[in-house]
C-alpha positions in Angstrom: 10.0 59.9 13.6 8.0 57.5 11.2 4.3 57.9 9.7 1.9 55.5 10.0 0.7 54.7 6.3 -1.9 52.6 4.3 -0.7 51.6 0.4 -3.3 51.3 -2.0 -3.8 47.8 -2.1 -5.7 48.1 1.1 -8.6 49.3 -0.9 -8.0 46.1 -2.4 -8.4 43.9 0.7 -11.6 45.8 1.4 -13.6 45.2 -1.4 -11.6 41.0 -2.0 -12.9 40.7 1.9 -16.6 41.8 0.6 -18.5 38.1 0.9 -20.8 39.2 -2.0 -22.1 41.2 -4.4 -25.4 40.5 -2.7 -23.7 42.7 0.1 -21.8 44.8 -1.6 -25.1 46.3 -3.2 -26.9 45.9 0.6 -24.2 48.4 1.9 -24.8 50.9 -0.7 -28.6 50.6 -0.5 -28.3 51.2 2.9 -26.5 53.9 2.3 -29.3 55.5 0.2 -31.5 54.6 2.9 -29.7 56.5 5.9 -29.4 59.9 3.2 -33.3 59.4 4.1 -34.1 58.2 0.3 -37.4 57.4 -0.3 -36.3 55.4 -4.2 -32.9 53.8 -4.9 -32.5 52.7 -8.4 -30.1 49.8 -9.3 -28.9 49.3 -13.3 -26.9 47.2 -14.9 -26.1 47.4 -18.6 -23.0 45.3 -20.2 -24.5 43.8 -23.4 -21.7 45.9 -24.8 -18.7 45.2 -23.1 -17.2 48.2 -24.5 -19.8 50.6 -22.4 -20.5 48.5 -19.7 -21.9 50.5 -16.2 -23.6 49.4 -13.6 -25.3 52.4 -11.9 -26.5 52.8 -8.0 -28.7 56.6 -8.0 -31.0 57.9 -5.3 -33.4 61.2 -4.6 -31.4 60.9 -0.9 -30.2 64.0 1.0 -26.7 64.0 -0.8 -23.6 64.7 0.1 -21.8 68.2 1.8 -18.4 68.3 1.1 -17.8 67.6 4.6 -19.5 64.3 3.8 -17.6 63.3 0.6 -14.3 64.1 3.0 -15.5 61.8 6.4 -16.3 59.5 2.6 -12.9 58.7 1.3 -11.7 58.5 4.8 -11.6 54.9 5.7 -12.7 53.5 8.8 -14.3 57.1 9.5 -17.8 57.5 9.9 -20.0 60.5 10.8 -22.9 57.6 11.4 -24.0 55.8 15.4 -25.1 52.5 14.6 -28.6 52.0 16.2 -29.3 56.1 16.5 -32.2 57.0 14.8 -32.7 60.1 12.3 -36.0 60.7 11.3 -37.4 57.7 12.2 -34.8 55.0 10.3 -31.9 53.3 12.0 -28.3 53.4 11.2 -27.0 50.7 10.7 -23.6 51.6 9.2 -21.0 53.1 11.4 -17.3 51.2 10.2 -16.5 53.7 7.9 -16.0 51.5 5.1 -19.2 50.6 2.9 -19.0 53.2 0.4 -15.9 51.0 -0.9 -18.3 48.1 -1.8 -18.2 49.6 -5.4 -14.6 47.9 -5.6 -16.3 44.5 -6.1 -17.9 45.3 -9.0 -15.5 47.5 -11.2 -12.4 49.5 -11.1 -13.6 53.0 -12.1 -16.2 55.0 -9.9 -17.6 58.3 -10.9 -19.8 59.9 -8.2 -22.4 63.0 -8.9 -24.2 64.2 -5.6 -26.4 67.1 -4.7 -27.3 68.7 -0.8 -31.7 69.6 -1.8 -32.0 73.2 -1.9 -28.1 73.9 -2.5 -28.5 73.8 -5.8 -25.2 72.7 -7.2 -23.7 69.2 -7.5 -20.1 68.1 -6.6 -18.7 65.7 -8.8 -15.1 63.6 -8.0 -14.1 60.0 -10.0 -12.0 57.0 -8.4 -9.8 54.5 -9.9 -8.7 51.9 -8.5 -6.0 50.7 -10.8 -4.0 54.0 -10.1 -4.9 53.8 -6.3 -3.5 50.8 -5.6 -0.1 51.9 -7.6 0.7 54.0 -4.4 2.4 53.7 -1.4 1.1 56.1 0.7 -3.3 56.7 -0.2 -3.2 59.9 2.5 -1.2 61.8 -0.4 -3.7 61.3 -3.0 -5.6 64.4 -3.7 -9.1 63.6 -5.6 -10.5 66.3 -7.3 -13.7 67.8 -6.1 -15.9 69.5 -9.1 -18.1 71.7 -8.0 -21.3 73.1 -11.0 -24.6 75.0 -10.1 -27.7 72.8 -10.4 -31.2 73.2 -9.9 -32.4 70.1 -11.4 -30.6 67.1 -9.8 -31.2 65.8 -6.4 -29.8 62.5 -4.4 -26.3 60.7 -4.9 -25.5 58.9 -8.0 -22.6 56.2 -8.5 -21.2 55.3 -12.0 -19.1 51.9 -11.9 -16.8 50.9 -14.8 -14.9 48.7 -16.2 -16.3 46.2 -14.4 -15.1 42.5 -12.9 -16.7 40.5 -15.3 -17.0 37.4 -13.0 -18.6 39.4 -10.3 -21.0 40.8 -13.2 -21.6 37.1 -13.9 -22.3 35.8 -10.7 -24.4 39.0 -9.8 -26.9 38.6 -13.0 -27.0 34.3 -12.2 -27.8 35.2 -8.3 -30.4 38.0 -9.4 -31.9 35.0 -11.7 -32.7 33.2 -8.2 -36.1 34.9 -7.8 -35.7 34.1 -3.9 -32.3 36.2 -3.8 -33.7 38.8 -5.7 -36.8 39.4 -4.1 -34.7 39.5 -0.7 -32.3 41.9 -1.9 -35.1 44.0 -3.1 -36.3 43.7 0.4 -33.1 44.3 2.1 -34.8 47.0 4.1 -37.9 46.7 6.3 -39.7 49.8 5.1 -42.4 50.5 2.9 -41.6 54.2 2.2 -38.6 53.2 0.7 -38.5 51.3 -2.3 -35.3 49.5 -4.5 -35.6 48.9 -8.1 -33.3 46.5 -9.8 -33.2 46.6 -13.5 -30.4 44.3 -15.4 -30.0 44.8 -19.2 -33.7 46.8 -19.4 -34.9 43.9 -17.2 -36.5 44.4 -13.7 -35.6 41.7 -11.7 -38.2 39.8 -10.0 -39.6 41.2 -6.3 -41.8 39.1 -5.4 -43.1 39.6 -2.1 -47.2 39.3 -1.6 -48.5 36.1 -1.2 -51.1 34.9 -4.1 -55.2 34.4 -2.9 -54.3 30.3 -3.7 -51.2 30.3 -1.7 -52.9 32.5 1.2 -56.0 30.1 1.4 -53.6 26.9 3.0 -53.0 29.5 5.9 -54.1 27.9 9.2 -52.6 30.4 11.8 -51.0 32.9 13.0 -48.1 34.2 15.6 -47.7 37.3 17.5 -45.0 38.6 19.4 -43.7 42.0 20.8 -41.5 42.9 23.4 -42.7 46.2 23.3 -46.9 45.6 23.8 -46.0 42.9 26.0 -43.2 40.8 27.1 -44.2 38.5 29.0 -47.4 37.3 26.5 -47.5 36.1 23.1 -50.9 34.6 21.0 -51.9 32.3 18.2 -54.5 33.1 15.6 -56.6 29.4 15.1 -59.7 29.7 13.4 -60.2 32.9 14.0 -59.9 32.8 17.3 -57.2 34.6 19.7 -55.2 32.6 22.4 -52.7 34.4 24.7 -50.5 32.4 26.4 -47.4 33.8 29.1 -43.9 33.5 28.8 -41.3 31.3 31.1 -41.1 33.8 34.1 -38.4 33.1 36.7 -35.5 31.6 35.7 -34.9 31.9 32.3 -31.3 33.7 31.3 -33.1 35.4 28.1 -35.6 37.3 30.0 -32.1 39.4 31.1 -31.8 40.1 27.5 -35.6 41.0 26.8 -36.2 43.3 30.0 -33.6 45.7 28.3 -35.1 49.1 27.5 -32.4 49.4 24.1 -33.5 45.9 22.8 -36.9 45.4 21.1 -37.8 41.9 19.1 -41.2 41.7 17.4 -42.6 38.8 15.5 -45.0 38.3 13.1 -45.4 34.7 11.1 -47.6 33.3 9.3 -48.4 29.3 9.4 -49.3 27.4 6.6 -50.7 23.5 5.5 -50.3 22.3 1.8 -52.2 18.8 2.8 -54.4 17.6 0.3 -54.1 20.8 -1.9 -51.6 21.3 -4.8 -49.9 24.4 -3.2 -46.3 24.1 -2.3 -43.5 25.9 -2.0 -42.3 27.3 -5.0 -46.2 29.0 -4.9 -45.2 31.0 -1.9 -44.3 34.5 -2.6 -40.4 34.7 -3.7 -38.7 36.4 -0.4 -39.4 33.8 1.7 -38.3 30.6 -0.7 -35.0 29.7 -0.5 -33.7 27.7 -3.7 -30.8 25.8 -2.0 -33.4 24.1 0.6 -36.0 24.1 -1.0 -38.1 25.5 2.1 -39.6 29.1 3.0 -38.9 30.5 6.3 -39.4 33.6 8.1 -37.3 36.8 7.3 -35.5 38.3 10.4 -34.5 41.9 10.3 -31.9 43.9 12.7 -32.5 47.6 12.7 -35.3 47.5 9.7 -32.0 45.7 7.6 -32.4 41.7 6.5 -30.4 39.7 8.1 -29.3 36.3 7.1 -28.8 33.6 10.3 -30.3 30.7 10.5 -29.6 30.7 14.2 -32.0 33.6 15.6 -35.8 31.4 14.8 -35.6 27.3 13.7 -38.9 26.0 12.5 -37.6 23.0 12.9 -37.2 23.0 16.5 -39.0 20.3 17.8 -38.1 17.9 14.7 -36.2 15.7 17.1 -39.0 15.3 19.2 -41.7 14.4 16.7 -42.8 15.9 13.8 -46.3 16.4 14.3 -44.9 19.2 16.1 -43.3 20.8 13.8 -45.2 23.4 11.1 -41.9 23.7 8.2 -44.4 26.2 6.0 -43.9 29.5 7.9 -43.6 33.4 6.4 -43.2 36.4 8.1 -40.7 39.0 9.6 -39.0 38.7 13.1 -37.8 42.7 13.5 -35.0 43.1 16.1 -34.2 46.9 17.0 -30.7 47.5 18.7 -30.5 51.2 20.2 -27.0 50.6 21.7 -24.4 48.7 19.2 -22.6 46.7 22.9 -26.3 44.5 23.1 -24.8 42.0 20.1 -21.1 42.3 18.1 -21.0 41.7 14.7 -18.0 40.5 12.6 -16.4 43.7 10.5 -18.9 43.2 7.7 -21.7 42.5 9.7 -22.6 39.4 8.1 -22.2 37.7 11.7 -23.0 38.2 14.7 -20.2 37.1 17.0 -20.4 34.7 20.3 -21.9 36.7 23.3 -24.4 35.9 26.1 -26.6 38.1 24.5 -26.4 36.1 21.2 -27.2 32.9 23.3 -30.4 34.2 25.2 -31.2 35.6 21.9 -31.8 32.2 19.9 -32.9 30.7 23.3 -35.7 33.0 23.6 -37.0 32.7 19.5 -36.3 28.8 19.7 -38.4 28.9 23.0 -41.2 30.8 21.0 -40.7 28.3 18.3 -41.1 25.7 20.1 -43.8 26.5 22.8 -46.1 28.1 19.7 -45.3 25.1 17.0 -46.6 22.7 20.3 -49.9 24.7 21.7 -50.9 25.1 17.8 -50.8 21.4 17.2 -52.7 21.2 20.2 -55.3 23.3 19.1 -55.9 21.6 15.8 -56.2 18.2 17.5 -58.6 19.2 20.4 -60.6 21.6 18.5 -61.1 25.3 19.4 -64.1 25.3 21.4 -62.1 22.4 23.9 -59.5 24.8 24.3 -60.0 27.9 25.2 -57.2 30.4 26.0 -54.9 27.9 27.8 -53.3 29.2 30.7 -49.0 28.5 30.9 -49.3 25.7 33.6 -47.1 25.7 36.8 -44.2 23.4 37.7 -43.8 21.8 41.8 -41.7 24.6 42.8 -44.4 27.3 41.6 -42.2 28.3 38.8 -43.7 28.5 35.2 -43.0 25.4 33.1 -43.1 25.0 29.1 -43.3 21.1 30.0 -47.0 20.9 30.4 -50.3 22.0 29.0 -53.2 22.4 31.5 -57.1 23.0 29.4 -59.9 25.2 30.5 -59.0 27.7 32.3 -62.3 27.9 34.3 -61.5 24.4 35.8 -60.2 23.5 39.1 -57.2 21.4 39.2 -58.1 18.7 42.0 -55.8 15.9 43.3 -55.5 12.3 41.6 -53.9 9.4 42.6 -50.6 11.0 40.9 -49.5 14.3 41.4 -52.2 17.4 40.6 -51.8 20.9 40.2 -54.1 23.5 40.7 -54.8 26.2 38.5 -53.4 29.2 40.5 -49.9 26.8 40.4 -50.3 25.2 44.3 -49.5 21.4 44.8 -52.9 19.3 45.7 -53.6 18.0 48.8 -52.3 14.4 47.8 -49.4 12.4 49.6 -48.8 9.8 46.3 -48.1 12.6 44.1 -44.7 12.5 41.9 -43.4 8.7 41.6 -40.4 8.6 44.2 -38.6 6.0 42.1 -38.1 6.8 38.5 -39.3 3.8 36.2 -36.0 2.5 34.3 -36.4 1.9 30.9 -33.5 1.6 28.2 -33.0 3.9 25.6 -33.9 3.4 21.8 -36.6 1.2 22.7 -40.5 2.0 21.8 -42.8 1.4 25.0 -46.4 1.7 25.0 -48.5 4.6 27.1 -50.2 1.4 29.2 -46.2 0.1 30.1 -45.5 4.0 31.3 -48.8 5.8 32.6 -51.6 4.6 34.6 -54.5 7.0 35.1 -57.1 6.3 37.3 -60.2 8.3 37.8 -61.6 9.8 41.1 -63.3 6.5 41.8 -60.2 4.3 41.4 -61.6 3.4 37.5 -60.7 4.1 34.2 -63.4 6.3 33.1 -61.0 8.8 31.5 -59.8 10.4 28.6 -56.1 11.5 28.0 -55.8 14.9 26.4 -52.2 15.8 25.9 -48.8 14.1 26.7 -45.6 16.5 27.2 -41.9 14.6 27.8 -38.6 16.6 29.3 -36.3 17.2 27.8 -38.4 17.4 24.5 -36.0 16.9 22.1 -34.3 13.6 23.6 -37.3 11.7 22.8 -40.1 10.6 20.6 -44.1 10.5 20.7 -45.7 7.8 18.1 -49.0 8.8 18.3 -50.5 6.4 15.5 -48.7 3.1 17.7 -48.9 4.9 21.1 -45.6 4.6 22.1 -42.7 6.4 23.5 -38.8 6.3 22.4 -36.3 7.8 24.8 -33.2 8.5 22.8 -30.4 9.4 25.4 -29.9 8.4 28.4 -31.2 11.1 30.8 -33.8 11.4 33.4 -37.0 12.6 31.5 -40.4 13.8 33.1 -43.5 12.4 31.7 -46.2 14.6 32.0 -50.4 12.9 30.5 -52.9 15.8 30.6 -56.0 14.0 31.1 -59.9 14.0 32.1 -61.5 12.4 34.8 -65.1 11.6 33.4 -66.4 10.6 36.5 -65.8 14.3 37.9 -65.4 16.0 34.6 -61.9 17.2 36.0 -58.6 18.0 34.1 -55.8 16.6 36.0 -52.3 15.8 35.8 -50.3 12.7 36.2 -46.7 12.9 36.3 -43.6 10.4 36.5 -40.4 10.3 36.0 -38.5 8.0 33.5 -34.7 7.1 34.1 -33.1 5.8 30.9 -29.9 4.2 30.2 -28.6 2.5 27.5 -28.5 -1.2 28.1 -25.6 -1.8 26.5 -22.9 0.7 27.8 -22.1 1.5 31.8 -20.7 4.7 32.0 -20.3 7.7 34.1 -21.3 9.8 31.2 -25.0 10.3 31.4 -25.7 12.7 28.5 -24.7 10.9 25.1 -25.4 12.7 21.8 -24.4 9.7 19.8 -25.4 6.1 20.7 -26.1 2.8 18.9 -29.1 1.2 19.6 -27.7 -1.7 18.8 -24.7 -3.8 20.3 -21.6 -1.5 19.2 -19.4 -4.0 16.8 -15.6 -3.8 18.4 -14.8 -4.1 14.4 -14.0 -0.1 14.0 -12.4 0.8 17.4 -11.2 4.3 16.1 -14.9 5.1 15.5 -16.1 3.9 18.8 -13.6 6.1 20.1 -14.1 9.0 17.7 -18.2 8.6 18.9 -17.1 9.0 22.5 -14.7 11.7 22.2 -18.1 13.4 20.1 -20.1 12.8 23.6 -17.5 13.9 25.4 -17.3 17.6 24.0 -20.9 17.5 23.7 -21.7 17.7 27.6 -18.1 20.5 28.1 -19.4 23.8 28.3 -18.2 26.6 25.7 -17.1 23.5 23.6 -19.9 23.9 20.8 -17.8 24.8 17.6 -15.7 21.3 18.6 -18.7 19.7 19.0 -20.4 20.8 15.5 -17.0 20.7 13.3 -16.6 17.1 14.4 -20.4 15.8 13.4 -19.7 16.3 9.1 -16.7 14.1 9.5 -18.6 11.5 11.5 -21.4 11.3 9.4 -19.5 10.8 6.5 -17.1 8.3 7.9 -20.1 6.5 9.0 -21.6 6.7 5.5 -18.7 5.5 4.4 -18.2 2.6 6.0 -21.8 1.4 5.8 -21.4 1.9 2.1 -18.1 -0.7 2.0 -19.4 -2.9 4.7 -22.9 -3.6 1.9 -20.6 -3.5 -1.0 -23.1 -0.8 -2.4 -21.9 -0.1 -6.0 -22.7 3.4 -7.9 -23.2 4.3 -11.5 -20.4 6.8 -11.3 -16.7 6.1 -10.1 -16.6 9.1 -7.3 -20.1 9.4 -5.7 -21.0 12.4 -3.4 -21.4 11.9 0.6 -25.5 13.0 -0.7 -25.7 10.1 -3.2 -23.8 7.7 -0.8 -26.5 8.4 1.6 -29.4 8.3 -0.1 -28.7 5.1 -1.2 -28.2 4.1 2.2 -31.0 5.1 3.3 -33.0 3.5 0.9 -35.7 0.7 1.1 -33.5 -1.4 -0.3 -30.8 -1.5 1.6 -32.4 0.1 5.5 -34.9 -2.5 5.0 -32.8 -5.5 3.6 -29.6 -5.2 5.3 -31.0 -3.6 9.2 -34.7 -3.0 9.6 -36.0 -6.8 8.6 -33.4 -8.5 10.5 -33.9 -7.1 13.9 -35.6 -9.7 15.9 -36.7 -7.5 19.2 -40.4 -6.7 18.5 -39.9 -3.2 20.4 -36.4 -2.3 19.1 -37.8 -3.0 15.6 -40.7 -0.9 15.9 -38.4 2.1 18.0 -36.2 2.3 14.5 -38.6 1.6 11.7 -40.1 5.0 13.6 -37.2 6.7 13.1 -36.5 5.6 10.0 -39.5 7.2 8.7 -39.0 10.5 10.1 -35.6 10.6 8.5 -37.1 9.9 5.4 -39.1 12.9 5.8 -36.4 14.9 6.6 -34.1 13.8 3.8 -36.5 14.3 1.4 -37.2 18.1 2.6 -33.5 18.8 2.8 -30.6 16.0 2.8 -28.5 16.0 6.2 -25.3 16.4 4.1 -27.1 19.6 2.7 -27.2 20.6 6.1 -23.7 20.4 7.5 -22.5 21.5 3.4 -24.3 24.7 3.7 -22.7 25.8 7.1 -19.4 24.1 7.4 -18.3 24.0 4.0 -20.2 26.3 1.8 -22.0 28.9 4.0 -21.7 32.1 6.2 -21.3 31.0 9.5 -20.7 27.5 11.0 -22.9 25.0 12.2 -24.9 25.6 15.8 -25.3 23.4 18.1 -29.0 23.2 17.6 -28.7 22.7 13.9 -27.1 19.6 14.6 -29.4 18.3 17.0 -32.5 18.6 14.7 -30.5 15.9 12.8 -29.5 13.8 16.1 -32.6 11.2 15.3 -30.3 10.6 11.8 -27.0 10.7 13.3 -28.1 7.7 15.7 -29.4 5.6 13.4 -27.0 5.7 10.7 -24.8 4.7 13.6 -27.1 1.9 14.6 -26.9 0.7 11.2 -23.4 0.7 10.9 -22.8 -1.2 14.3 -25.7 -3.7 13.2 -24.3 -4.4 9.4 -20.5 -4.8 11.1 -21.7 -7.5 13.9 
């Protein structure tokens, strides 16, 4: 008979596999929090070396002996992640976050006293003796036991600290952003962290200044719990409901659930013509290595970093006059049964499930839908629309795709298709366009070439009011030239909200638009990648590279192919751009960032591509998209984007990170084929 054993370095392996010491300190504040704490103090003193401590203390419950045992036992836990004890979630249930005070130092003393027990147990770890052993279940740690009347809570001593996780800690709590977030770790204002380092508090900055307020232009409300299937915007003081997708969509499955909750809260801000910007907003919400604020999202009342669950930038490869980057707030998600989404071990992640995918469908919807009826309401004016009602699709199914006005007015047939308000088809017989007008992709045609809108009389007394394309993020709205881009080769509905002056009727005219890239003939009819340009048959192993890309990108369950692939194009496109102009660089060894900002510069997009294309309407498609890229590059670079989640970061690259840079990706593509022909 054999024993199963653990040696010591497996205390080790815990604390190494620790990401942070961000998270090392979120595990034991969380601890404090679920001991019902109402204060957790955090100190760090080492400007002697020689006395160095850092010290984590609370006024929590404390700890029984029974406690301290279930402790030290690892991978026990006495704790149900998503039960609730008076009124605050547990989070923690792997038996293993205590040992967090690993990553920071080798000697832990721990003093902790059960309120109106009064005594205290005291016991001390080190790990430099525990990891000596073979066998850790033979240890015995002694257990001191005094009479007390005067302490209360849990406090941890840690010494002889690692002085490069020291180091890193006091640079990361110089990051104001960081530090405010990790003073924020938990959503709950009867519990408050303090984080001193060397007599220094570190800065928590989370309320938002009267200057930085005044640029707020709206609000966003959302809560599964009030109401599921409704969500509003705050314009002008003024309160629009609008319905939620009912019907089809998979992520209703998810937010039906009686042991899921999600509520959302953000604010919506404009720094035009004022000298506000984003360092001004408050600290929590600014993150240093984008330069950008965005909306906090919690899990169980604990911050929770992923990019994933809400994009602001959702509808950035549509056009960005629907997209509102300046956004603060907190997007709460409560879990009640820990089998609704599966985290990684450290819970840093939260692993691949259906769940997880109707999850970031439903807050991109909401992203997306809210970011588009807001810009709406700024451009029409809040006493044109009033409460807009979700419009209806042909087969009486709710549809994102349109936006219908006044919700007093009847919907009455025109000479294209016209839907009533209540969701039922109009009377008329030339409704939809049977054939779809073929266009080619990458080109920019104008509204006139696409949509023809006739009054009730046959005329042209009308006045468009709002233009919607499916799928939203394939194409591209120029409202200033009045044209149209369709960027992959798809069939796309069309969708011109309009007035009939004649009648003083809203109406709808709808078509379809089938396009295909006039340069390829393929069975494939969903490209992510395509040149707009005659591909050069100079750099066959990139042509083929580009199709394998589109290939993965229609396979289902193929996603993390699909986005590992997209860093290695874009630099091999980069690249080759840069040899093919003979760009030359101050330094010997430039970075994939400076290789493409020079690329993308007036000098060379202009010299070398732009000026030289001779179609009028190709010309005008890219000179578009050039200068939405440069709007994008100069908010946060591409290469930041895939370095920060395929290199550098937490989790990999989604799917729908990548497309928010698809408008980029083709037309560094484009250039490449153009500069090689």
């Amino acid at each position: 008979m054999v024993k199963l054993q653990a040696a010591g370095n497996v205390i080790t392996e815990l604390s190494q596999k620790i990401p942070s010491s961000e998270f090392a300190l979120k595990e034991l504040i969380k601890n404090s929090y679920e001991a019902q704490a109402t204060e957790v103090n955090i100190e760090l003193n080492d400007t002697n070396s020689d006395c160095a401590e850092l010290v984590i203390s609370d006024n929590g419950c404390g700890m029984t002996e029974k406690n301290i045992t279930s402790l030290l036992t690892i991978s026990k836990s006495e704790k149900k992640f998503g039960k609730k004890i008076n009124n605050r979630y547990v989070s923690g249930e792997k038996g293993i976050g205590f040992f967090s005070v690993f990553k920071f130092g080798n000697k832990v003393k721990v003093k902790t006293s059960v309120p109106k027990e009064h005594f205290v147990y005291n016991f001390s770890l080190d790990l430099t003796q525990i990891i000596k052993e073979d066998n850790i279940s033979t240890i015995d740690i002694p257990l001191h036991k005094k009479s007390s009347s005067t302490f209360n809570g849990t406090k941890i001593i840690i010494k002889d600290l690692d002085s490069e996780t020291i180091r890193i800690f006091r640079k990361t709590m110089n990051d104001h952003g960081t530090s405010s977030r990790l003073s924020n770790i938990i959503n709950d204002s009867n519990f408050k962290i303090n984080i001193v380092i060397n007599g220094v508090k570190v800065v928590n900055d989370k309320n938002p200044t009267k200057d930085f307020e005044s640029t707020k232009i709206a609000e966003f409300k959302y809560s599964s719990i009030q109401d599921y299937l409704h969500y509003r915007i705050i314009y002008d003081n003024e309160e629009y409901p609008y319905s939620i997708l009912e019907g089809d969509p998979e992520y209703l499955k998810l937010i039906k659930r009686e042991d899921f909750k999600i509520n959302i809260s953000i604010n919506v801000y404009s720094f035009k013509n004022t000298k506000i910007n984003t360092k001004n907003a408050p600290r929590v919400y600014y993150y240093s290595d984008y330069n950008r604020i965005k909306p906090l999202v919690y899990i169980n009342d604990s911050l929770f970093e992923d990019n994933n669950i809400y994009n602001t930038e959702i509808n950035a490869s549509r056009s960005s006059k629907y997209v509102f980057r300046q956004q603060t707030g907190i997007i709460t998600i409560y879990l009640s049964n820990d089998r609704i989404l599966q985290f990684n071990p450290d819970r840093t992640k939260i692993n691949e499930s259906l769940n997880y995918e109707y999850l970031k469908s439903f807050t991109n919807y909401l992203s997306r839908m809210f970011q588009e009826k807001l810009r709406l309401l700024i451009s029409k004016g809040s006493d044109t629309v009033k409460h807009m009602p979700l419009s209806v699709s042909k087969n009486n199914k709710a549809s994102s795709q349109m936006d219908l006005f006044s919700s007093d007015e009847d919907y009455t047939d025109t000479s294209a298709k016209a839907l009533t308000n209540d969701g039922s088809v109009g009377d008329s017989t030339d409704s939809l366009t049977e054939t779809p007008i073929n266009v080619s992709t990458g080109l920019a045609y104008t509204y006139d070439e696409l949509i023809t809108l006739k009054d009730s009389e046959g005329g042209s007394r009308v006045k468009p009011l709002s233009l919607v394309i499916s799928p939203e993020n394939d194409a591209s709205i120029n409202k200033r030239n009045q044209t149209i881009t369709f960027n992959s080769s798809e069939l796309y509905t069309l969708t011109q909200t309009y007035k009939d002056k004649t009648t003083n009727e809203t109406k709808i005219y709808e078509i379809q638009i089938n396009a295909t890239n006039k340069n390829r003939i393929s069975k494939q009819k969903n490209f992510f990648i395509e040149s707009l340009v005659d591909e050069s048959d100079k750099l066959p192993w990139l042509l083929n590279f580009k199709n394998q890309i589109n290939k993965v990108y229609c396979m289902k369950n193929m996603d993390i192919v699909f986005v590992s692939s997209i860093r290695t194009f874009v630099e091999v496109t980069v690249v080759e751009i840069v040899k093919a102009l003979e760009i030359t660089f101050s330094e010997d060894n430039p970075g994939l960032k400076k290789q493409l900002k020079k690329v993308l510069s007036k000098e060379y997009a202009n010299d070398s591509f732009l000026d030289n294309i001779k179609d009028k309407r190709l010309k005008q498609s890219l000179e578009s998209s050039y200068k939405l890229i440069l709007d994008e590059e100069n908010n946060i670079s591409t290469i930041d984007v895939l370095n920060i989640y395929t290199h550098s970061g937490t989790r990999i690259l989604s799917k729908n990170d990548v497309e928010t840079r698809k408008t980029c990706i083709k037309f560094l593509f484009s250039y490449l084929n153009f500069v090689y022909n």
